[in-house]
N, C-alpha and C positions, 0 to 999 in steps of 0.2 A: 646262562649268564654267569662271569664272573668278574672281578674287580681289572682284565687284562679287555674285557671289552669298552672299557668306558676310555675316552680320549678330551683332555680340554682343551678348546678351540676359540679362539677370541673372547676367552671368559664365561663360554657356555660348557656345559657338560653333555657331549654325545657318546650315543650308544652306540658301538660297532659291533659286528660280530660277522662279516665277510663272507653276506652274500644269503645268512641265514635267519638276519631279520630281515621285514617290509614293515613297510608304514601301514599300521592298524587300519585306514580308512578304505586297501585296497586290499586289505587282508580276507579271501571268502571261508577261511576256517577257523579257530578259534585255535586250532593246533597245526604244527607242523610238523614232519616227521624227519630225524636224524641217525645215525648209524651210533654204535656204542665209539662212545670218546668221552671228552670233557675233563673241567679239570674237578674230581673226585671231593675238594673239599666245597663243592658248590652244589653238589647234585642234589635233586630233591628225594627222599624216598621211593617214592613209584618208579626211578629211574633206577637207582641201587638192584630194588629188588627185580626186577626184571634182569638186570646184568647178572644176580645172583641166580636166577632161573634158566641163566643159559640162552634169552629170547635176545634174538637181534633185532638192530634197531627200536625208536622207540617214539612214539610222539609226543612230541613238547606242548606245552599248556600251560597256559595262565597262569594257572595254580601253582606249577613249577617255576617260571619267573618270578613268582612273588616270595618262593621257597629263597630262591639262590640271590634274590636282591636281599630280603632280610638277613642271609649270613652273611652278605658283603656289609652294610649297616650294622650288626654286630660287631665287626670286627674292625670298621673305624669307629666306633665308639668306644670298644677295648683294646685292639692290637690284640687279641687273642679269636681263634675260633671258638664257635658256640658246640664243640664237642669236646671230649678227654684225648689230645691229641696220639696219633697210634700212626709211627714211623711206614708200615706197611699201608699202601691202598684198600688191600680186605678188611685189614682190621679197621681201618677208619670207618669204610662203609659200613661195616659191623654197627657202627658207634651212631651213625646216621639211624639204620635201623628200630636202635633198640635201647637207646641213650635215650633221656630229655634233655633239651640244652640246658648248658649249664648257666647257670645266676652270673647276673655279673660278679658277683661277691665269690661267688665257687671260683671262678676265674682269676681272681686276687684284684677285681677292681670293685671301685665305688659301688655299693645296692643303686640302682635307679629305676624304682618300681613300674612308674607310669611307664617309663620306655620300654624295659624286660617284657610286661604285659602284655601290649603291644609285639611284639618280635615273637615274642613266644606262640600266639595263634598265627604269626606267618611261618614258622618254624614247623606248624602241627606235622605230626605222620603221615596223617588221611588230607587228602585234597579239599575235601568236602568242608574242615574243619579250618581251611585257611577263608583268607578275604576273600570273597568274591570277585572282585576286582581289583585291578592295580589303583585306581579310581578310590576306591574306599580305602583300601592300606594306606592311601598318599592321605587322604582327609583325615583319615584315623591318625596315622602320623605328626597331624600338623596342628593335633590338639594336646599334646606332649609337652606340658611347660617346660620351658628350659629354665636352669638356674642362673639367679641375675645377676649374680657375679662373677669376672672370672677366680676372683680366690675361692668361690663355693663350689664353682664346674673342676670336679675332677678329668674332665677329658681334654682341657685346654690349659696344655703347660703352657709355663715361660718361658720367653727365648731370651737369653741374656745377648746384650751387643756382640760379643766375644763369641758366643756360640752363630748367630746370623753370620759373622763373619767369617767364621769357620766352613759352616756349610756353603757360604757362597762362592770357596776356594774350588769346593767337588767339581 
C-alpha cells in the first residue's frame, strides 16, 4: 500500500491497488502473494529484507498493510517520511531496516506524543510487534486527541484568500 493507491470519489476515500486487493469478506487467506516491486518508501521490513536476501516474491500481510498505511499517516501529518531520507533505493531500505523512525520533532515538526506512540508500534520491525489488526490500529487511532484549535494544530495551516486563489489557477 502506498499514498498512489488511495482515490477520492464522491467524498469517500477508496483503496485501489489494480487487481491486488479483494474485499476482506471473500478473502480465504490472510496473505497474498506479489513479485518484488513497490514503491520503496512504503515497504514494510519483512519485505526489504527478503529483497535484500536475494528471495523472490513475497507474501503480503496484514502486518504489512498496517506498516505502509502508518507511513502514509506519518507523512500527511508531517509532509516528511518517518525515515533519514537516502537518494538511493538501498540506502533508504537500509534506513527501513535498521533506523527507528524518526520523532516528529527529529523531522523539524511539532512533538505529538499520543500520535508518534501510536505510529511508532505500527512502524515496529517485527510484525508480531505491530497491531494485530487493521481493526485495532483504527480504534487505537481514534482515541488520539486532536488539538482544539486550529492556532494550537501545528498540521493545519492557513490558507490566505490570495493563496486559495492562487492554487485554484493550477
Amino acid at each position: 500500500m502506498h499514498a498512489g493507491n488511495f482515490l477520492i470519489r464522491d467524498g469517500r476515500v477508496c483503496l485501489i491497488d489494480f487487481g491486488l486487493t479483494r474485499p476482506v469478506r471473500i478473502a480465504k487467506k490472510e496473505e497474498s502473494k506479489y513479485e518484488e516491486g513497490g514503491v520503496v518508501l512504503y515497504m514494510p521490513p519483512e519485505y526489504v529484507r527478503r529483497v535484500f536476501n536475494g528471495r523472490k516474491g513475497f507474501w503480503g500481510s496484514v502486518a504489512g498493510e498496517i506498516y505502509s498505511c502508518a507511513v502514509i499517516l506519518y507523512f500527511l501529518f508531517t509532509k516528511r517520511m518517518p525515515y533519514t531520507w537516502k537518494y538511493y533505493r538501498e540506502e533508504y531500505m537500509k534506513c527501513i531496516l535498521n533506523q527507528p523512525p524518526l520523532s516528529f520533532e527529529e523531522n523539524g515538526r511539532t512533538p505529538w506524543s499520543e500520535l508518534e506512540v501510536v505510529l511508532q508500534r505500527a512502524l515496529a520491525k517485527r510484525k508480531k510487534d505491530r497491531f494485530a489488526s487493521m481493526g485495532h490500529f483504527l480504534k487505537t487511532l481514534k482515541k488520539v486527541h486532536l488539538p482544539d484549535a486550529a492556532d494550537e494544530n501545528p498540521f493545519l495551516e492557513e490558507v490566505t484568500d490570495t493563496q486559495a486563489e492562487r492554487e485554484g489557477d493550477r
